[in-house]
N, C-alpha and C positions, 0 to 999 in steps of 0.2 A: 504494500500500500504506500502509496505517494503522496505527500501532502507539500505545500509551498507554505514552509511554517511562517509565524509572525510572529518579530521580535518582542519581547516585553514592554508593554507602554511603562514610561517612567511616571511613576508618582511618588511626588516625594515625601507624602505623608499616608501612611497606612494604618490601621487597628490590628493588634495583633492577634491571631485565634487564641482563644481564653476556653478550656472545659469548663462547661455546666455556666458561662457568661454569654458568648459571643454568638447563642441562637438567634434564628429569624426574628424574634421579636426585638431584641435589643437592634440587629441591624436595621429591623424598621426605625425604631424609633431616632437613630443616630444621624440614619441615612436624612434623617428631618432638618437636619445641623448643617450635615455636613454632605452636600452634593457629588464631589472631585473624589474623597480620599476612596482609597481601596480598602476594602475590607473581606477579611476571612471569615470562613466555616470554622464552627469547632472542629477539630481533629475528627474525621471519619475513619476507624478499620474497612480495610478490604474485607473484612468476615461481614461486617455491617451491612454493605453492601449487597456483597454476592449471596450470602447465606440469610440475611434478615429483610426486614421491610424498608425496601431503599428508597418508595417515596417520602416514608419519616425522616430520613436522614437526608434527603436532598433537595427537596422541593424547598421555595425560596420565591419571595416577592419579587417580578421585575423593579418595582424600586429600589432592590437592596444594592443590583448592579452599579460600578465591577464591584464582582464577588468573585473571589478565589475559592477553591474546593482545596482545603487539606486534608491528605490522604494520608493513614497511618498502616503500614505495613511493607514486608520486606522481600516478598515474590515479586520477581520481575512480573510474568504474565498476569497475576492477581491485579498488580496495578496498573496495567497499562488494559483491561477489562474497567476497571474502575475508572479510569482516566478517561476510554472511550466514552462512557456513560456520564461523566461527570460534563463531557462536552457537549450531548446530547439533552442535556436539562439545561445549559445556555450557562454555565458558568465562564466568566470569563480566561482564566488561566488553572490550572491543575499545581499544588503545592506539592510537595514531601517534604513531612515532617521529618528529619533526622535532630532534633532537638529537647524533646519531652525525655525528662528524667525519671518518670513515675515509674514504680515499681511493677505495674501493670504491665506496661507496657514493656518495661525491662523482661520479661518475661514472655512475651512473644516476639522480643529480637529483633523489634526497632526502635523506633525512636532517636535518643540520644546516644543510644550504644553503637548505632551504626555508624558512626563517624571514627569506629575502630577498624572499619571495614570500605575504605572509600571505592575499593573494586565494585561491592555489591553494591555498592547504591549509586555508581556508574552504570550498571546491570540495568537496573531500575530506573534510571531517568532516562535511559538508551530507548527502554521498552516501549516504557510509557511515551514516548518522544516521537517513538514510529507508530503509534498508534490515534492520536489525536493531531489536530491542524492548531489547536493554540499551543500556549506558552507551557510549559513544564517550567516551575522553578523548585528551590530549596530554600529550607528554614533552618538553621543550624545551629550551633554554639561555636564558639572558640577555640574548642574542645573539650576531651576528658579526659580521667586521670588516666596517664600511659600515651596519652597522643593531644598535649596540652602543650607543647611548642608552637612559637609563630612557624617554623617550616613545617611542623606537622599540620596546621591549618592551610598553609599556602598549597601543600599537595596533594590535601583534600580539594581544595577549588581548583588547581588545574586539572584535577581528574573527573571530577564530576561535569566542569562546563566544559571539556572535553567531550564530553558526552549527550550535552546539548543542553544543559540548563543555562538560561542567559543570564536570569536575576538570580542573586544569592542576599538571603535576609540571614544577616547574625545575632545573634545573641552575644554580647560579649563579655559573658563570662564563661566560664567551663563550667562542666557540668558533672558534679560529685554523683557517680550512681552507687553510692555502698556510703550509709549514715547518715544522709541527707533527703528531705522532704523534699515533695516539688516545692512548696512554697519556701522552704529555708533554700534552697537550688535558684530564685531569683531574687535574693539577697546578700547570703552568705559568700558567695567563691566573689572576689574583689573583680571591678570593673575594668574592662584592659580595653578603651575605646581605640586607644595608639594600635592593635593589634587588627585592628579593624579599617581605620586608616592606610594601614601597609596594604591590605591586599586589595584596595582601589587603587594605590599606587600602579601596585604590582601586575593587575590585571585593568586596564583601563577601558576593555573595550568590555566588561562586565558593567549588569547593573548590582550595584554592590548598597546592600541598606542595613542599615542598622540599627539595635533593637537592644532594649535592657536601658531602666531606670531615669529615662528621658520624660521629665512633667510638666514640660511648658513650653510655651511657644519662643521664648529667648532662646532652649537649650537645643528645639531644632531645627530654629537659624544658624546655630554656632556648626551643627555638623553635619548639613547640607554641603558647609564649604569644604569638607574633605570627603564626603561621600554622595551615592545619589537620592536616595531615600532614608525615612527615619519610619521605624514604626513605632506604635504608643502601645502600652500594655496596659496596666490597673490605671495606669490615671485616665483613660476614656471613661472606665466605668465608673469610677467616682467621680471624678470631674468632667461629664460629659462634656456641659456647654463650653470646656477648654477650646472644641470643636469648631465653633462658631466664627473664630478666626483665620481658621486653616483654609478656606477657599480664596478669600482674600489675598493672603499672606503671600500662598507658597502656590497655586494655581492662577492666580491672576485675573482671577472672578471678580464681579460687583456681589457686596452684599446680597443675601437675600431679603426683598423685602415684607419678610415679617416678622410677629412677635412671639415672644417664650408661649406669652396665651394661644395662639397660632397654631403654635407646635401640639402643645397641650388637648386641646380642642381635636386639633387631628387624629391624638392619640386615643381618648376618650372614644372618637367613630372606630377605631383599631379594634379597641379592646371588643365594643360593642358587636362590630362583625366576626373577630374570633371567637368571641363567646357562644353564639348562635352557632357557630359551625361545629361548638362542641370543647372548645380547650377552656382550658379550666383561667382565669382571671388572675389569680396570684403570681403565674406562669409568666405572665405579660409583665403585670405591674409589679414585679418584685423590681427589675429591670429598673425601676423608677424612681426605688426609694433616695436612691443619690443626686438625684437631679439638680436638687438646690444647693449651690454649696457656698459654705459661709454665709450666706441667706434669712435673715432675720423670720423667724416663722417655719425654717426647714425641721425644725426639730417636731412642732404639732402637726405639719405634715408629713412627717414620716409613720410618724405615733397613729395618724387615722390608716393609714393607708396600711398599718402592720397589725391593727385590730381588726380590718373588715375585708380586707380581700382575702382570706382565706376562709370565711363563713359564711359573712353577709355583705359583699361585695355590693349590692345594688345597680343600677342602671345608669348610676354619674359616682361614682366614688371617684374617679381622680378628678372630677370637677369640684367636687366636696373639697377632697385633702388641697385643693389649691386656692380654696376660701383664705388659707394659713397664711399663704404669701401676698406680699404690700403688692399691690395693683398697679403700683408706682413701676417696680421691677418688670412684671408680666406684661404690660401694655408697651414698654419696649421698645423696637425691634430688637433680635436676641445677640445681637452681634456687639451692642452698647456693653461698655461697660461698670458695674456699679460697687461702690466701694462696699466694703464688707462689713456687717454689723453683726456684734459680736452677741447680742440679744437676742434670746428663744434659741438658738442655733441647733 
């Protein structure tokens, strides 16, 4: 099979895929923010897939586009079967995860462990590479322990985009797979940005982005200018409307003209139509509770929205929980920004 592949579109701000965060629902609601950035799927197995209910795991709003599909697993054929399918549900490029440290997954032999193994996961983006007409990229670390040299990373990348991955997102730190948590795994092992920097040098004609502990929009102006993309991890989901910036900024967009209430409103018709179709409301609006941040009144609306949407939800409860927030803030447009009041928080 022959395809006339296409390079990977540069975007220089991305969401990074987050388990049990980064579903459809959240991406609706971001996608509300923020128009340009790219955003991922949580990590999908190939068993998921090929073995379970794969419209659960793939189906996705055309507003959430681009959307990336990350795939987790370590068969060449497995994934490039996945990667076919992944193309055929209209995602825009196909990821591989080699970066999750969970014990999980340590255990069926991807993840972050395959970055011991840069042959096989050559194998694997080769695969997948002849099998679909987009992008195949990589999500990575730094490395781990026993291949946590800048040359042991440098020959992970020219072996893999060797093999056809154009974009490579890092993570840059390594990744401890024996005593460490995922959550202690994106904190604990120290931050080596400079190691991250070398292989955009090193490889120029890569798209090279970079990911781990970036919270604001000052820190990815600072390393856009030594790489091409930045992606955001936890501070999306806590600090969504960080979001609101980023089309302007780094895309070259006009604001969107409207307001947080906008947004809101929008979401409210969301929940209302997923609800009807059957998904349960707290699914959607847990997703929300961070919304307000530093936000005078964010505290009584967390507090309604964590007492009733999982019993008595009602037919406007995020219009209710957004009684809490000054009207001043909501009325808006969402991209203004408002200094923080440290009252009700």
């Amino acid at each position: 099979m022959s395809f006339e592949k296409k390079q990977p579109i540069l975007y220089p701000v991305s969401v990074a895929p987050m388990m049990d965060w980064t579903d459809r629902h959240f991406r609706f609601f971001l996608r509300l923010i923020t128009k340009r950035s790219l955003f991922y799927t949580e990590m999908v197995t190939t068993g998921a897939i090929l073995r379970g209910d794969k419209h659960r795991f793939l189906r996705f709003s055309p507003e959430e586009s681009p959307l990336s599909l990350q795939l987790g697993g370590d068969n060449p054929s497995q994934l490039a079967e996945c990667a076919r399918i992944g193309e055929e549900y209209g995602y825009s490029e196909i990821n591989l995860n080699v970066g999750c440290p969970s014990d999980k997954v340590q255990e069926g032999n991807f993840g972050a462990c395959l970055m011991k193994d840069p042959d096989r996961v050559a194998d694997c983006i080769s695969e997948m590479d002849s099998k679909t007409s987009i992008p195949v990229t990589v999500k990575c670390r730094i490395g781990v322990r026993g291949k946590e040299t800048l040359e042991d990373l440098h020959e992970f990348v020219r072996t893999v985009s060797a093999a056809g991955a154009r974009r490579i997102t890092i993570h840059a730190r390594i990744a401890i797979l024996e005593g460490l948590s995922p959550a202690q795994n994106r904190t604990v092992p120290p931050l080596r940005y400079e190691d991250v920097y070398s292989i955009k040098k090193s490889f120029p004609d890569l798209v090279i982005e970079l990911n781990g502990g970036v919270r604001s929009i000052s820190e990815i102006r600072s390393h856009l200018d030594k790489v091409d993309g930045v992606m955001i991890g936890r501070a999306a989901y806590e600090n969504p409307f960080l979001f609101a910036e980023v089309d302007p900024e780094f895309f070259g967009t006009g604001p969107l003209n409207v307001s947080r209430r906008d947004i809101f409103e929008s979401m409210q018709e969301y929940v209302s139509s997923q609800t009807a179709e059957g998904e349960k409301p707290s699914r959607i609006l847990r997703h929300l509770l961070g919304a307000f941040h530093e936000i005078r009144g964010a505290r009584a609306y967390r507090r309604i929205l964590t007492e009733k949407m999982h019993s008595n939800p009602g037919p406007r409860l995020l219009l209710e929980a957004l009684e809490s927030i000054p009207e001043e803030y909501l009325r808006r447009n969402f991209w203004t920004r408002l200094e923080p009041s440290t009252a009700d928080m």
